[in-house]
N, C-alpha and C positions, 0 to 999 in steps of 0.2 A: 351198421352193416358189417357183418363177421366176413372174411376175407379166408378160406381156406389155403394153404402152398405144401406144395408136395415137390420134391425134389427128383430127378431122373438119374436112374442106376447107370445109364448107358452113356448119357453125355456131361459131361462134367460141368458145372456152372450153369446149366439148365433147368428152370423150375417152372410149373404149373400152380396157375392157379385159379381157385373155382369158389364158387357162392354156396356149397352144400358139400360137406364132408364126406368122403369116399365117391362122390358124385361127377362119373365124368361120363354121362351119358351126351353131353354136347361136344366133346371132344371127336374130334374125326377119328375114327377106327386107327387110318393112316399115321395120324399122329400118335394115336396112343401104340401102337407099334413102336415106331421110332424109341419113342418116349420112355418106354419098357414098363415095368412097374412101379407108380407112383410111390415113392414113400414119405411117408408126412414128416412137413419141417414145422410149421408152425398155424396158429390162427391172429389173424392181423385184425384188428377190431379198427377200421379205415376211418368211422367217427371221432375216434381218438386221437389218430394222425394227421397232424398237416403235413407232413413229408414224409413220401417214402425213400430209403437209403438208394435200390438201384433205380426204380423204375417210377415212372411220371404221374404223377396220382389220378389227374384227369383219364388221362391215357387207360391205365385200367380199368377205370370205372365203364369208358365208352366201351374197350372191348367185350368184358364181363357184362354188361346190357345187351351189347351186339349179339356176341356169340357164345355166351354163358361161361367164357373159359378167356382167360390169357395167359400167352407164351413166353419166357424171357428166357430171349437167348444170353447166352456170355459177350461180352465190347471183345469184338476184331481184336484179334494181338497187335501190338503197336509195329510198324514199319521200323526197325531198328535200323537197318540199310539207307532208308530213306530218311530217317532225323539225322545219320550221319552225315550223308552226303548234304543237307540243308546247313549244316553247322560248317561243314570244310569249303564253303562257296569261298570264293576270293573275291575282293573288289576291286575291279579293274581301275588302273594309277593314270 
């Protein structure tokens, strides 16, 4: 199974990806707004893969079955604030 990815001009670390090349008539209108114009990053041939680098192999296969398309957003920015505050805990004497 060929795995199409196309990358989003608008949001950074954002990619789509679909089961047919140029093919995003399952995408919601909505999202493909957002999304802007697809441009192609690669074809992921998924028979070949037992892991994918960001995203859960299962995971898009269910989505891509479901809803002929999946979304990967970017991982949350790390709480910088909050690992500090975890590290400067003191332990009460």
């Amino acid at each position: 199974m060929l795995v199409y990815v196309y990358k989003s001009p608008k949001k950074a670390d954002t990619f789509l990806y679909v089961l047919k090349k140029n093919d995003f008539s399952d995408v919601p209108q909505a999202l493909r707004t957002t999304f802007g114009t697809p441009a192609f990053v690669m074809v992921i041939p998924l028979n070949k893969r037992p892991k994918l680098a960001q995203v859960d192999k299962q995971t898009l296969l269910d989505e891509l079955n479901q809803k002929g398309f999946y979304l990967q957003l970017p991982p949350p920015p790390e709480d910088l604030l909050k690992a500090h505050k975890a590290s400067q805990t003191t332990k009460p004497e």
